[in-house]
C-alpha positions as CSV (number, residue, x, y, z in Angstrom):
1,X,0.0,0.0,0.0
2,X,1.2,3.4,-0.9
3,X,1.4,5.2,2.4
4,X,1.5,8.5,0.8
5,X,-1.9,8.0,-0.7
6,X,-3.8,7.0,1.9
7,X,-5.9,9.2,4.1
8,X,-4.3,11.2,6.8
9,X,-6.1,9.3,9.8
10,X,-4.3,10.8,12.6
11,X,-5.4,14.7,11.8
12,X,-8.9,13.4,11.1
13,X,-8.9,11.5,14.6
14,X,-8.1,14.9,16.6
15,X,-10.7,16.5,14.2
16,X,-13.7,13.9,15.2
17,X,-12.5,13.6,19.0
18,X,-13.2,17.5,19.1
19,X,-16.4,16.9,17.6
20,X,-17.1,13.6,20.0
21,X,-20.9,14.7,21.1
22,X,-21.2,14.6,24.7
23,X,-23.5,12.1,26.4
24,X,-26.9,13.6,26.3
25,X,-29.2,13.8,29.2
26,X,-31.7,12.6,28.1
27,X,-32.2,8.7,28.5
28,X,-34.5,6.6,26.5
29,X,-37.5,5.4,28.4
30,X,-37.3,1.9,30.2
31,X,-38.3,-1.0,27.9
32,X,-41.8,-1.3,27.2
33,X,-42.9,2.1,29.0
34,X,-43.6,5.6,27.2
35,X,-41.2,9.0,28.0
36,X,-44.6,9.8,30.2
37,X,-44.6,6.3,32.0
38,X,-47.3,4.6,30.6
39,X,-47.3,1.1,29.3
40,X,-46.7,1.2,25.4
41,X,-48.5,-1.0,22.8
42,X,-46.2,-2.1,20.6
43,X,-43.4,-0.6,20.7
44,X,-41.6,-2.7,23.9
45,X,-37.8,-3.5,23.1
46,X,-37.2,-7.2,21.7
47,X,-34.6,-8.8,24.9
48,X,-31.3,-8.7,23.7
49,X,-31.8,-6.1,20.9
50,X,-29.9,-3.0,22.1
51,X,-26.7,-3.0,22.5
52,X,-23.5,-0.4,23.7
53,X,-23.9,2.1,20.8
54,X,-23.1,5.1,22.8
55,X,-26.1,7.2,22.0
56,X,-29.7,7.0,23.7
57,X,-31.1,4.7,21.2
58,X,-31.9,1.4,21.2
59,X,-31.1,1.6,17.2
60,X,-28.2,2.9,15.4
61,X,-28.4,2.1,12.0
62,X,-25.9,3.0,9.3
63,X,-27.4,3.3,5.7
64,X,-25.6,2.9,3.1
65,X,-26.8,4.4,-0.7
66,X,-25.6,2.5,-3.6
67,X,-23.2,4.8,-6.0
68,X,-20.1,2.9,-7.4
69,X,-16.8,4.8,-7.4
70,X,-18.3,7.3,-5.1
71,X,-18.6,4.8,-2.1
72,X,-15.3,6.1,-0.2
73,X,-17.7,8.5,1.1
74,X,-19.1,6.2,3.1
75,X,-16.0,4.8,4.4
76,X,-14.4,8.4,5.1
77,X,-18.2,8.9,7.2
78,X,-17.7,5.3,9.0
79,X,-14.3,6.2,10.1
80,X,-15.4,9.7,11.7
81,X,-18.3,7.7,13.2
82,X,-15.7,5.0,15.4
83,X,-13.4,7.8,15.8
84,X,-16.4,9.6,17.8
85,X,-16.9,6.6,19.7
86,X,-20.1,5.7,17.8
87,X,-21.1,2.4,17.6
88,X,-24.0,1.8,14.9
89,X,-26.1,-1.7,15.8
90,X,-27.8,-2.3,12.1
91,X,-25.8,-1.5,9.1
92,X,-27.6,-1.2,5.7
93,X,-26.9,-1.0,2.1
94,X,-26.9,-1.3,-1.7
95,X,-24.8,-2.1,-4.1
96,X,-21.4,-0.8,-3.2
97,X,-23.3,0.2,0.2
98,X,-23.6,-3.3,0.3
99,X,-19.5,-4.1,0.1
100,X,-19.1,-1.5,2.4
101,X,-21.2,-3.3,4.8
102,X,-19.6,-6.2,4.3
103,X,-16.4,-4.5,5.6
104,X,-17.8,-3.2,8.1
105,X,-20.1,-5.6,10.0
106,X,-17.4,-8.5,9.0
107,X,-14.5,-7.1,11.1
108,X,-14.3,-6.5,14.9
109,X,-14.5,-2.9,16.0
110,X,-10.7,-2.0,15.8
111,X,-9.9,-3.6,12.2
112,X,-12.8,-2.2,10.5
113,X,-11.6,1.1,9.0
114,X,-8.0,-0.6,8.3
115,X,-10.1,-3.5,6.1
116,X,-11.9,-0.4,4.6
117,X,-8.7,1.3,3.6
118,X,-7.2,-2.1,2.4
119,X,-10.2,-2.7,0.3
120,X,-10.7,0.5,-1.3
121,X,-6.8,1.2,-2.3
122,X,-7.2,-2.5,-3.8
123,X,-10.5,-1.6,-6.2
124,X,-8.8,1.6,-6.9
125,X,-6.0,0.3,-8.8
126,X,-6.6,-0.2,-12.5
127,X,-6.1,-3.8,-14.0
128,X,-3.1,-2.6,-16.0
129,X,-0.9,-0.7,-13.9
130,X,0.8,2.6,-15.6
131,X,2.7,4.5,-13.0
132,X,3.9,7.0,-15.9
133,X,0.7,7.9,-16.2
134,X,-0.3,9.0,-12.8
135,X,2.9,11.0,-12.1
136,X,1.7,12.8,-15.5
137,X,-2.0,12.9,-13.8
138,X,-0.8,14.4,-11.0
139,X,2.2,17.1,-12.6
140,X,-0.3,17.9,-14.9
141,X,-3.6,18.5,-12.3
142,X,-1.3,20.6,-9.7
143,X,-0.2,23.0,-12.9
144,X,-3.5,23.4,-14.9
145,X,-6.5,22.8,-12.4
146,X,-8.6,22.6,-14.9
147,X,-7.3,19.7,-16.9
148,X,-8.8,17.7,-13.9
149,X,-11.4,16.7,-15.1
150,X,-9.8,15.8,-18.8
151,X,-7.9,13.0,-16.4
152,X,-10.8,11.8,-14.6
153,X,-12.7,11.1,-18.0
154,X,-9.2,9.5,-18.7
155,X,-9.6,7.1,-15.9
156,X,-13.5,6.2,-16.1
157,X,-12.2,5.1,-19.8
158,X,-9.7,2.9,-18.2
159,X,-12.0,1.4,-15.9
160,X,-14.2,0.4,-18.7
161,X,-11.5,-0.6,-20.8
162,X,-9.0,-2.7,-18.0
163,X,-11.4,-3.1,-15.4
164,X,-10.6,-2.6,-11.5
165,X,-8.4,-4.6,-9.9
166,X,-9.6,-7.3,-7.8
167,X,-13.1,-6.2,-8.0
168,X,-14.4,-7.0,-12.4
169,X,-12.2,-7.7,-15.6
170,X,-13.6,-7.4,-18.8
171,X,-14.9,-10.1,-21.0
172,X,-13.6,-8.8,-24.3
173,X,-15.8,-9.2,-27.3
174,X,-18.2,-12.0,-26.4
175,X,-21.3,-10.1,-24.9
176,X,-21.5,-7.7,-28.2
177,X,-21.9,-10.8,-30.1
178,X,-24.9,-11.6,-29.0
179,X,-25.9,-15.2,-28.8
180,X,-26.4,-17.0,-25.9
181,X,-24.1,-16.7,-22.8
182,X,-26.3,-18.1,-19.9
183,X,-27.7,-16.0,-17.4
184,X,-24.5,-15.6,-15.3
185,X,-22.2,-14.9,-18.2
186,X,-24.6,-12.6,-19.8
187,X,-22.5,-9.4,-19.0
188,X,-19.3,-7.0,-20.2
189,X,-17.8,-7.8,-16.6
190,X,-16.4,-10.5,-14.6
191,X,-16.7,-10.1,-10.8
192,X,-14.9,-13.1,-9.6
193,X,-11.8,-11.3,-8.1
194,X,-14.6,-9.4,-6.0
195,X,-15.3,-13.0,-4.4
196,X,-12.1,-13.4,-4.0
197,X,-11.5,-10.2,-2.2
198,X,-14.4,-10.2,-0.3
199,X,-13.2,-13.6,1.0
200,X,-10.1,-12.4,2.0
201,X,-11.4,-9.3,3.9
202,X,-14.6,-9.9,5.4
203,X,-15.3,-12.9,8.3
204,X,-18.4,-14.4,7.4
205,X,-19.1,-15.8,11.0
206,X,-18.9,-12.8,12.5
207,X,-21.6,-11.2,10.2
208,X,-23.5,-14.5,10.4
209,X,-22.9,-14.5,14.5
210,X,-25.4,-11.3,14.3
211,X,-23.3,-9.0,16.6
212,X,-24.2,-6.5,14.4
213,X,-27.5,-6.5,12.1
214,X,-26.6,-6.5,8.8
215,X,-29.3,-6.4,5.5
216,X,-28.7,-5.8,2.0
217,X,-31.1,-5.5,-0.9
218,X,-31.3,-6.9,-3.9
219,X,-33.6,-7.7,-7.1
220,X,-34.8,-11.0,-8.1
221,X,-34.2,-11.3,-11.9
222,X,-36.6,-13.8,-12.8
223,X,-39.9,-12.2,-10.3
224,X,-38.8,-8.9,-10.3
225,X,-39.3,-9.0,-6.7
226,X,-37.0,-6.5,-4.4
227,X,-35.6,-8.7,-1.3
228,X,-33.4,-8.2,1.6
229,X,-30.9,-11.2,2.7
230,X,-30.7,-10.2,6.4
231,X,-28.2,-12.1,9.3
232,X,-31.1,-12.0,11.5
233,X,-34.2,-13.1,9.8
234,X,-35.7,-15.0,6.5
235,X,-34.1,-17.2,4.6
236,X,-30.5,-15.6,4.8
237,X,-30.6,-15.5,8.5
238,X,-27.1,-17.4,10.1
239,X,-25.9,-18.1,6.9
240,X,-24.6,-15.2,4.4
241,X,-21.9,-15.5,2.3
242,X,-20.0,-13.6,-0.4
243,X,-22.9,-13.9,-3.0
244,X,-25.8,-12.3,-0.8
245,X,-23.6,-9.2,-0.6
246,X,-22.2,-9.5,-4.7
247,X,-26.0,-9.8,-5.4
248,X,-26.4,-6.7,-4.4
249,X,-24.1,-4.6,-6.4
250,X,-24.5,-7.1,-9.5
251,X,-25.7,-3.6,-12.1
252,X,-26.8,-5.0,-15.1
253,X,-26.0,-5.0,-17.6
254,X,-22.1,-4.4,-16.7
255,X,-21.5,-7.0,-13.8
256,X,-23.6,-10.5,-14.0
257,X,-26.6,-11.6,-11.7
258,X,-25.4,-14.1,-9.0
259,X,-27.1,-17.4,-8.5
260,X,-28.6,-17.7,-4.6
261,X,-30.4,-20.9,-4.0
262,X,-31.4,-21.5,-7.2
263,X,-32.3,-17.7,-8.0
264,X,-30.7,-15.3,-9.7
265,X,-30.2,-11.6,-8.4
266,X,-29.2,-8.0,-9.9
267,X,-28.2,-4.7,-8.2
268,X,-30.8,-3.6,-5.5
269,X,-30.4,0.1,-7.2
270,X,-32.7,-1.0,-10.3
271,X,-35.6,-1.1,-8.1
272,X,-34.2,1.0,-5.0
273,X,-31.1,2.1,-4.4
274,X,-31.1,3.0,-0.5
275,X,-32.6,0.7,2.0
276,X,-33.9,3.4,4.5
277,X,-37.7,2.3,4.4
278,X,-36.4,-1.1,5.4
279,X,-35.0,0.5,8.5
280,X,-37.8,2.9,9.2
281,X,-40.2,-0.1,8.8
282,X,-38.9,-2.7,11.2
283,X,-40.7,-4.1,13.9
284,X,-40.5,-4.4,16.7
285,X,-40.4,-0.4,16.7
286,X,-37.6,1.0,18.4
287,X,-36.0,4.7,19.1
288,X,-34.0,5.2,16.6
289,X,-31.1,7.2,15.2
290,X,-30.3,6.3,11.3
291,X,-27.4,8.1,9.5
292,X,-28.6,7.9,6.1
293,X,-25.5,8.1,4.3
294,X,-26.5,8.5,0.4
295,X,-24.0,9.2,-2.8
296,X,-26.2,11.1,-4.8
297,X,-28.1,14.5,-4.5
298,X,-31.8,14.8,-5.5
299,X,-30.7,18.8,-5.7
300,X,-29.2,19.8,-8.4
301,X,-28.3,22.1,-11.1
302,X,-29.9,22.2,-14.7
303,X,-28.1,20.8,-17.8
304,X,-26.7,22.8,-19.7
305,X,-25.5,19.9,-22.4
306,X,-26.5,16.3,-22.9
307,X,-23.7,15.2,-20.7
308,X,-25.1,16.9,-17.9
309,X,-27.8,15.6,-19.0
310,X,-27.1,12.2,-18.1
311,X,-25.5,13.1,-15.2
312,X,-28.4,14.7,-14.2
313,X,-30.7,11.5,-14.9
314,X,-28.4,9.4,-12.6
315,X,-28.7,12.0,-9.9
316,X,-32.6,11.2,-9.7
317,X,-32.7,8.0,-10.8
318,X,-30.4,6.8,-8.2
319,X,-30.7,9.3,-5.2
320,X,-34.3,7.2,-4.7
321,X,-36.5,10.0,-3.5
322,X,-34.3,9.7,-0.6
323,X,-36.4,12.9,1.4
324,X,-39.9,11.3,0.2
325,X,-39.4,8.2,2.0
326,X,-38.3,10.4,4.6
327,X,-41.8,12.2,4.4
328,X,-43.9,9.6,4.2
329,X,-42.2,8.0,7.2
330,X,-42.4,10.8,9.3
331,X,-46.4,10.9,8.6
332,X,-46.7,7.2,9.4
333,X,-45.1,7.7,12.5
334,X,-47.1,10.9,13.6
335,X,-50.0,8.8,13.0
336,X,-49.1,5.9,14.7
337,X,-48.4,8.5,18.2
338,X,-51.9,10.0,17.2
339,X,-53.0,6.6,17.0
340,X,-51.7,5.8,20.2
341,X,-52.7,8.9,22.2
342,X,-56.7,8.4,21.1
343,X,-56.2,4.8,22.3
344,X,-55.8,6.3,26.0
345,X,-59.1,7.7,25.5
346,X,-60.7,4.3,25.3
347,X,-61.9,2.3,28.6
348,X,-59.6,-0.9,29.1
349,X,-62.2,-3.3,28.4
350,X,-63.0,-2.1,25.3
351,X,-59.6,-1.7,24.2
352,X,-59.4,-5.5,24.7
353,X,-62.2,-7.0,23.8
354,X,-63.1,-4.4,20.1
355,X,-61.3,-6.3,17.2
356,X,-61.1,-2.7,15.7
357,X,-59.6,-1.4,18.7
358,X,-56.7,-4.4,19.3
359,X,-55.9,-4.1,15.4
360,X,-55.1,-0.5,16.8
361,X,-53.0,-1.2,19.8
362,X,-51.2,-3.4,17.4
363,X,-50.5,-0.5,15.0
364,X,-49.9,2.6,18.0
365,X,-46.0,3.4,18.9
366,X,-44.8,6.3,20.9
367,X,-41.0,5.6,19.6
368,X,-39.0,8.2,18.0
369,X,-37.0,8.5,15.1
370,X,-34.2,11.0,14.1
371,X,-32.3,10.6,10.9
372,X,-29.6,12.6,10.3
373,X,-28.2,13.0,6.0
374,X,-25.0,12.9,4.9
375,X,-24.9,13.6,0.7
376,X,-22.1,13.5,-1.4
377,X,-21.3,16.8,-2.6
378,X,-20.0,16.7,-6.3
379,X,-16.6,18.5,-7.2
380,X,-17.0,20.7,-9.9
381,X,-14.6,18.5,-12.5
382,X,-17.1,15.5,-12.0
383,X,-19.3,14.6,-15.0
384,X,-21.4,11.5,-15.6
385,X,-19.0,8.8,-15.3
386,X,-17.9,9.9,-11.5
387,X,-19.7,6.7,-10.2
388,X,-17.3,4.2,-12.3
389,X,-14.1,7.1,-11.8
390,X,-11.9,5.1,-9.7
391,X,-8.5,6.8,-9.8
392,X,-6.4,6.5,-6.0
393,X,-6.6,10.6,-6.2
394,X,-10.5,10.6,-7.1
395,X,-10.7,8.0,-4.3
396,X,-9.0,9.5,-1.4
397,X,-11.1,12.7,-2.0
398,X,-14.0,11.1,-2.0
399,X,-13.2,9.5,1.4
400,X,-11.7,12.7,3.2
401,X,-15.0,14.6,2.2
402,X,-17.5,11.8,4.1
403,X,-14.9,12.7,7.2
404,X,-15.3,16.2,6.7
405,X,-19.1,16.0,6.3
406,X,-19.3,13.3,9.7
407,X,-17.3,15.8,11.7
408,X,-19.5,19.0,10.9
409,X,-22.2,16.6,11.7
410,X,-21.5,15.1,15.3
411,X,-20.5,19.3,15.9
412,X,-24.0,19.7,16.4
413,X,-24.3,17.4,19.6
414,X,-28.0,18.4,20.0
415,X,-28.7,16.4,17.2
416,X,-27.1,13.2,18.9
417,X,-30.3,13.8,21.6
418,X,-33.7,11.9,21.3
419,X,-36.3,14.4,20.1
420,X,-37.5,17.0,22.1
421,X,-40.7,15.1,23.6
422,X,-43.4,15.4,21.2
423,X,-41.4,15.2,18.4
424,X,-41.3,11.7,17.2
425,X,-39.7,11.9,13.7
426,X,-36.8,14.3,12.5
427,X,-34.4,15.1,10.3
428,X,-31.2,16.6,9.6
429,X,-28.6,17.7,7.4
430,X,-25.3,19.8,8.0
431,X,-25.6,21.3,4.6
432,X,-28.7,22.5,5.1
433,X,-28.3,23.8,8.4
434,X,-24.9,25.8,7.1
């Protein structure tokens, strides 16, 4: 590993231990009781669900958006996360979410960030290596600024041309012939090395051990179906392996689908490409603090040529309405405490005995959610290929700005709190509130 190209962890670990929020006062109430002291419906705490995540949640999920080359993000956030002594319970993702989860929830505590570093300066390496060429990248870049991004449509065309190495190869001429190939062939990609690398990096029994909730979504190809292969439920549960989290990230028609029991899965993206209503949904309810940590921007700036264009579409298409799902689960939530508060109007016996009234108790929660955003900000030299852009200089930017973002986040401590009382659902995002 090139030391001089890695991130600079020991600057960024001063910066997040001055933005370490401090414990908040307020506690979340006992298991099965509401912040007023009444008996909840239900929303009780499943035994041996919460665990020492150093917040005053019983939940703290880590959500992962899907988003290629852009996915150091997420590792530069994961790292200001442990280096602010946060300790998520339920990681989620899709597509290279999904790998990044892998990492994550497959490592004990102290590795995780080093196997996140290994992994990414692995991918980042083209196929063919041409050290010529980067020194000229980089005299070039430092002179003329603006030749930037003339190199990083140089290196999306290597990636499609070479590959990345350890992660896909490609197949040459075959898949433009047509013809057929078989459904796990039928691709411009190879991802065996990913196996292979996922194999070497990631412990399998500890994601499979369920110290850590771990789910990742992906898309049937023959139903259509969206699915989630979870560690602690369905048919996934105690026993996922390389190809649940490959599944994930298999984008058609670039990387194959991957055979599971008989099925055959693509990319979660092509249906949705954040698993945040997965999260939100889950029952029992729990409080819950979800950093939703997403790779593309709903917001953005008109086209001004079909390139941006593009760029543009991918934006939207694959930033999955991230704030409507938000919305709508906010709503849900406020209904469910409405739904609970008219309940206490009700005598006891009724309350037991009315059908109507115990489909209600089963549907009331007084838990609270907070989700804070964190959204990859594009650099002005990005175009339309930044998601398949995997130069070590791209790279390391990418991962420095998700430290930069975490660490203006957990500077807002407040946010770190459970909701003011009454509040059940809310949101946040540093570069909103800027």
């Amino acid at each position: 590993m090139d030391d001089t190209a890695t991130p600079r962890p020991a600057r960024a670990s001063r910066r997040q231990a001055a933005a370490k929020p401090k414990s908040p006062a307020t506690l979340p109430p006992p298991p099965g009781r509401t912040r007023s002291g009444r008996p909840a419906t239900n929303d009780a705490a499943e035994p041996g669900a919460t665990g020492d995540t150093g917040l005053p949640y019983e939940t703290v999920a880590l959500v992962l958006q899907g988003g290629g080359a852009l996915g150091s993000y997420q590792a530069g956030v994961y790292e200001g996360l442990a280096g602010a002594g946060i300790n998520p319970n339920w990681v989620a993702g899709i597509s290279i979410g999904a790998l990044n989860t892998a990492l994550i929830a497959g490592n004990p505590p102290g590795l995780r960030v080093q196997r996140l570093r290994e992994f990414w300066e692995t991918i980042c390496r083209p196929a063919v290596a041409m050290p010529v060429a980067d020194l000229f990248q980089d005299w070039v870049t430092q002179i003329a600024p603006q030749s930037r991004k003339l190199f990083s449509g140089f290196e999306a065309w290597r990636a499609i041309v070479e590959g990345q190495r350890a992660f896909f190869t490609p197949r040459g001429v075959l898949p433009w012939l047509g013809g057929k190939q078989g459904v796990t062939e039928s691709s411009f990609y190879d991802t065996v090395h990913l196996k292979r690398t996922l194999e070497r990096l990631v412990d399998f029994d500890r994601i499979n051990a369920a110290e850590m909730r771990v789910s990742v979504g992906a898309v049937n190809v023959r139903t259509g179906n969206f699915e989630y292969f979870d560690n602690t439920s369905g048919p996934a549960k105690g026993r996922m392996r390389p190809e649940h989290f490959m599944a994930s990230g298999a984008l058609p028609p670039a990387f194959p689908a991957v055979e599971i029991d008989g099925e055959y899965y693509w990319d979660g993206g092509v249906v949705s490409n954040t698993p945040l209503s997965h999260v939100l949904a889950a029952t029992p309810r729990r409080n819950t603090l979800c950093f939703q940590v997403d790779l593309w921007s709903a917001l953005g700036r008109l086209p001004e040529n079909v390139y941006d264009a593009q760029e543009r579409l991918k934006d939207i298409q694959y930033s999955s309405r991230t704030r409507a799902v938000t919305t709508t689960m906010a709503k849900e939530q406020h209904f469910r405490r409405m739904l609970r508060e008219v309940l206490e109007h009700v005598p006891p016996k009724v309350r037991e005995s009315d059908p109507w009234c115990r489909q209600a108790t089963a549907l009331a929660c007084s838990r609270q959610y907070s989700v804070i955003h964190l959204i990859y900000q594009d650099k002005e030299w990005e175009g339309q290929a930044k998601d398949y852009e995997f130069s070590p200089r791209t790279m390391h930017e990418h991962w420095n700005s998700g430290l930069q973002d975490i660490g203006r986040t957990l500077s807002h401590t407040d946010w770190m709190s459970l909701p003011p009382q009454g509040k059940e659902f809310v949101t946040h995002d540093q570069h909103r509130a800027a």
